[in-house]
N, C-alpha and C positions, 0 to 999 in steps of 0.2 A: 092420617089426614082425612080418612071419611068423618072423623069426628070434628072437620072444620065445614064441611059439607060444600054441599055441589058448590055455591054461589063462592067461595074464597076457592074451591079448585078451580071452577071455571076461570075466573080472574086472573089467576095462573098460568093457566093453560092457554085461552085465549092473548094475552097478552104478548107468550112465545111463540105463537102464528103469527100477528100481528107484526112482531116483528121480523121473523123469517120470510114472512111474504115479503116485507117492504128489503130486507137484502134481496130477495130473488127477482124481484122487479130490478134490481138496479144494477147486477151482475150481469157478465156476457157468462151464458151457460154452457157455451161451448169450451169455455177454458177450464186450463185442469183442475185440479184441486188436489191435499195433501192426500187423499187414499189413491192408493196404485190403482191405475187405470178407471178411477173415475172422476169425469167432469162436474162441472156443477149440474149439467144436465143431467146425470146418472143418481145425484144425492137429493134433487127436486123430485125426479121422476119415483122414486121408491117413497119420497113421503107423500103423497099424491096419493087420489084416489081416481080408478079408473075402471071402466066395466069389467075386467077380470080381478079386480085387485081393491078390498072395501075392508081393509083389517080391523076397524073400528062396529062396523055394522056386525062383522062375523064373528067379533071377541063379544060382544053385547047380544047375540042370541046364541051364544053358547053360555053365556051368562044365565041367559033365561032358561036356557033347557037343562041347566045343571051340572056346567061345569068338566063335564068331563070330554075325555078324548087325549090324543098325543101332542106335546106340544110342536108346533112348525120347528121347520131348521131355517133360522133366520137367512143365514146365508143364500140358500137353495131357492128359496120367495123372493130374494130381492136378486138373485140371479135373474129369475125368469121375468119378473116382472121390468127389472130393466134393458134387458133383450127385446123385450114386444112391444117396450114402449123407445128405443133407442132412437128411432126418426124421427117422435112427436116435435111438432115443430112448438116454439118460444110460446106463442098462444097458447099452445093445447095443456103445455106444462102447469105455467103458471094459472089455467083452468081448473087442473088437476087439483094445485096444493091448498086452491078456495074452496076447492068441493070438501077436500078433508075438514079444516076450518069448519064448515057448514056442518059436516058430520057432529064434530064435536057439539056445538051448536044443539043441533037436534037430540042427541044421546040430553043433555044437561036440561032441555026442554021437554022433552017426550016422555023418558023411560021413567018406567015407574020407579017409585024412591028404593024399593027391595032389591033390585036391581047391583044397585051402588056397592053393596058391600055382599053379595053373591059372586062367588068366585067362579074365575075363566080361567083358559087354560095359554097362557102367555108364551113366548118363549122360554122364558126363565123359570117355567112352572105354575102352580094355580096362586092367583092374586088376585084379591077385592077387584071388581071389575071400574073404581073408581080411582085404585091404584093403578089399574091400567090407563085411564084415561090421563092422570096425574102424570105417566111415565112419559107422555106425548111432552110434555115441557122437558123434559131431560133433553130426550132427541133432539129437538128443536134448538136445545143450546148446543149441543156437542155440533150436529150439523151447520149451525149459524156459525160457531168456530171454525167447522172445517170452508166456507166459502169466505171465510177471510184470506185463506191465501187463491180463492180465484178474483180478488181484489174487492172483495162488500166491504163496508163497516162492519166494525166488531159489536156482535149482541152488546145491548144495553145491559147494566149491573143487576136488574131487575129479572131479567130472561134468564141470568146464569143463576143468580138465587130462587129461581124458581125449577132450573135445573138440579139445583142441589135440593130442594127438599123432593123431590120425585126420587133421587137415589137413596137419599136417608129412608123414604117411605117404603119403598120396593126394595130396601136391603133389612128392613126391622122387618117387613112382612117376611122376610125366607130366614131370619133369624126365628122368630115364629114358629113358623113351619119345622124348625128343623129341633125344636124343644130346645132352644140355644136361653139363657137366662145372662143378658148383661146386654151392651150400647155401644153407643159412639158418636162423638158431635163433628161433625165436621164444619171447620173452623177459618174464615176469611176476614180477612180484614174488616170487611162490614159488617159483621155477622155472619150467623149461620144456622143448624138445620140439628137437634140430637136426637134420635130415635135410641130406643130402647123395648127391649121384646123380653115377657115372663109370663108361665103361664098361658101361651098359646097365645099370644095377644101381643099388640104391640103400640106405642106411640112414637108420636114424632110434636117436637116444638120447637120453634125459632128461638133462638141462643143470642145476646148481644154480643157487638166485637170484643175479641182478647178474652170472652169466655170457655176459660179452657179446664175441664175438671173432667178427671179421670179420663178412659179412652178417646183420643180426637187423633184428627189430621187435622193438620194447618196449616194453608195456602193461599194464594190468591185464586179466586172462585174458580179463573178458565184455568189453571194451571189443575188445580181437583176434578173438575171436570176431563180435562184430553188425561190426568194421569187414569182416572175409574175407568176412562173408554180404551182404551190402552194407546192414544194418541201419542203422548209422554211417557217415557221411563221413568216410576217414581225412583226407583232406585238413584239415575242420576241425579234426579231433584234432590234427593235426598243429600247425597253427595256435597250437592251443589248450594247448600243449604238454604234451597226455596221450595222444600216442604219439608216440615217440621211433623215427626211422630211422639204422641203423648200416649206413654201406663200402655206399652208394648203388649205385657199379659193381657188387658184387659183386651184389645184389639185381637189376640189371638185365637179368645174365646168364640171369635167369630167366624172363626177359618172354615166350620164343618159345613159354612155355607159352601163355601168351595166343590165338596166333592157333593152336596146336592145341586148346585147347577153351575157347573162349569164357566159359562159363559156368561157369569151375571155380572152387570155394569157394576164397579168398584170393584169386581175382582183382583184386578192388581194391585191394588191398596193393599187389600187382605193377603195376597202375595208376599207381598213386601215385608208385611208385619213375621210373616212364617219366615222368608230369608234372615233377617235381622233374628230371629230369636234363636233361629237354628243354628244361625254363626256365633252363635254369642252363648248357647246352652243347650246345644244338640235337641232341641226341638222341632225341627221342620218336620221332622215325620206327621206329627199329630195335624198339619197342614190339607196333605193328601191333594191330590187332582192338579192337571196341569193347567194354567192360562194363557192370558198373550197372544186368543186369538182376536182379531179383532173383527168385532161384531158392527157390522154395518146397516143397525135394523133401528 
C-alpha cells in the first residue's frame, strides 16, 4: 500500500477515526463490551493518546532512527496504559482518541516522504512505517466491532474494507519478510483486498466482488475481520458455512508466518488453513507455533 501513497492511506485511515469517534461519542463507556473485562472505556482508552502513551509518534522516530530495537508486548502496554488511564472521566477519553486522530494527521502532514517506507519495529515485527500507520484502520474496525455489543452502530462497510486492506497489507509484508513466494485474496461480498509477497517485496490490490482465484477466504467483511482478530472461531464459521476457504495449499504456503510472529492479525485464518490440511493429509506439522491469543492492541 505505500505504493498508493500517503493521500489514499490517509483516506483510509482517517475515515476509520472518523468513524470510531462518532461510535465513541454516542456509547455509554462504562458498559461492557465483548472482551473479558473490558469496557468501552478500556478499548477507547488504549487507542488514545495520552502523556505516557504516543504509539504513533514513537513507532515514526524509531522509523527515523532506523528501525531497530525489541518489539512491545501488546498485551503488557495496554495493560499499563489502561490501569493509569482507568478513572479518565468521558471528556478526558474521548480527548484522547482526537489527539491520536491528530497524530495521524500530523505524521501524513509533517514527516518526511523517506519516512513512509523505512521500517519500525511493530508488534508483529519490522514494517514500512506506512504499514504501520495503514494498521491503525484494521484496529479501528475490529474495535468499532467490538463496541457494537456496548450498544454503538456497526462500522460502516467502508471502515471494514479499509480494515481489510490494513491486514492483507501487514500480512504480505511478514510473508515478505519471511522469503514466503505466493498470496491470498480475502474475499467479501463487496469486494476485497489480494496481496501477494516474491522476492522480498510485496503488493496488495483491491479485488471486485466474487473475485476468487487461487488462495482466498470468503466472508462477509466483520465476520474476517473478529475471525483474523480471534473474535470468531473460523473453524465454526467454517462449519457453519459462513466462511468459505479456497486452494487450501496455496493458503498453507503462508503458515511460516505463524512461527515468525505468533500474534499477527489473521493468524487464525492461517490456523485454520494448517488444521484443515493436517486433518485431511497429515500436514499440520509444517504449521508450527501456537495462536488464539487474543491481541488487544
Amino acid at each position: 500500500m505505500a505504493d498508493a501513497g500517503r493521500e489514499e492511506v490517509g483516506r483510509l485511515v482517517l475515515g476509520a477515526w472518523d468513524a470510531f469517534l462518532a461510535q465513541a461519542a454516542a456509547v455509554d463507556l462504562s458498559r461492557a463490551t465483548r472482551l473479558p473485562g473490558w469496557r468501552a472505556h478500556e478499548v477507547c482508552v488504549h487507542l488514545g493518546v495520552w502523556p505516557d502513551h504516543t504509539a504513533l509518534a514513537d513507532l515514526a522516530a524509531a522509523a527515523r532512527a532506523g528501525g531497530t530495537g525489541t518489539p512491545a508486548d501488546p498485551d503488557a502496554v495496554n495493560a499499563r496504559v489502561t490501569t493509569a488511564h482507568r478513572d479518565a472521566s468521558r471528556d478526558d477519553v474521548l480527548a484522547a482518541l482526537r489527539r491520536a486522530r491528530d497524530a495521524t494527521v500530523r505524521y501524513l502532514a509533517d514527516e518526511p516522504a523517506w519516512v513512509d517506507t523505512a521500517a519500525t519495529v511493530s508488534t508483529v515485527g519490522r514494517l514500512p512505517m506506512l504499514s504501520v500507520v495503514l494498521g491503525q484502520a484494521y484496529e479501528l474496525a475490529v474495535h468499532g466491532l467490538d463496541l457494537v455489543s456496548s450498544g454503538a452502530v456497526p462500522p460502516p462497510a467502508p471502515v471494514l474494507r479499509a480494515g481489510l486492506a490494513a491486514l492483507a497489507d501487514v500480512t504480505g509484508a511478514l510473508a515478505a519478510a519471511c522469503g514466503i513466494r505466493g498470496g491470498a485474496t480475502l474475499v467479501t461480498p463487496d469486494g476485497g483486498w489480494r496481496f501477494a509477497a516474491a522476492g522480498g517485496g510485496w503488493t496488495v490490490r483491491p479485488v471486485p466482488p466474487g473475485a476468487v482465484a487461487g488462495a482466498a477466504v470468503e466472508a462477509p467483511a466483520d465476520l474476517l475481520l473478529d475471525a483474523a482478530s480471534g473474535r470468531a472461531n473460523p473453524v465454526a464459521a467454517l462449519a457453519r458455512r459462513q466462511l468459505r476457504v479456497h486452494d487450501l495449499p496455496g493458503l498453507m504456503a503462508l503458515t511460516p508466518i505463524v512461527q515468525a510472529a505468533p500474534g499477527i492479525p489473521g493468524g487464525p485464518i492461517l490456523q485454520l488453513a494448517a488444521r484443515t490440511l493436517g486433518n485431511a493429509g497429515g500436514l499440520l506439522s509444517t504449521a508450527g507455533g501456537l495462536l488464539g491469543r487474543l491481541r488487544r492492541g
